[in-house]
C-alpha positions, 0 to 999 in steps of 0.5 A: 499515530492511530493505525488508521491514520498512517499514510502509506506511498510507494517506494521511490527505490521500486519500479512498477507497472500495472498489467490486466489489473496486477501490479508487477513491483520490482525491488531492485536493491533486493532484485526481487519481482513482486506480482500483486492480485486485484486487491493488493494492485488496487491497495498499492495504486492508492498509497499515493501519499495523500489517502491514509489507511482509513481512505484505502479501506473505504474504498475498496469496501466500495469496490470489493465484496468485502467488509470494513472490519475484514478490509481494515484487517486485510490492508492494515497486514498488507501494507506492513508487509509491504513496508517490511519488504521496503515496498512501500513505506508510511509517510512521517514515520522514520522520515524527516521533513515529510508529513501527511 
């Protein structure tokens, strides 16, 4: 699967909560708070499991001051991270029966 294809979702193992514009994640397995800024909060309230990374990007260069090249660069090392963290994952990776 291209990059930009890959669907990211929230975790369900996260709790979460939007606050002035910041996502505030809880990982409780890990027992860690994660504070996201502007753009991460906004990333992470579209992996909603239907737009890919193609999707997200589009967005938030609609959004944000900001280009494709440099938004694609920015989400693409994001969402890993987050995915490493077990923030987030990319649906039809390491899972059966899930799909975009």
């Amino acid at each position: 699967m291209k990059i930009e294809e890959r669907i990211p979702i929230k975790s369900p193992e996260t709790a979460h909560q939007i606050i002035d514009g910041e996502a505030v994640v809880i990982t409780p397995g890990q027992m860690m708070v994660h504070v996201l800024n502007t753009v991460g909060s906004r990333i992470w309230d579209l992996a909603d499991g239907e737009k890919n990374i193609q999707d997200i990007v589009k967005i938030v260069t609609e959004e944000f001051d900001v280009s494709y090249e440099t938004a694609f660069k920015d989400a693409v090392e994001f969402t890993e991270d987050l995915a490493e963290k077990e923030i987030l994952r990319f649906l039809g990776e390491g899972e059966e029966g899930e799909g975009g």
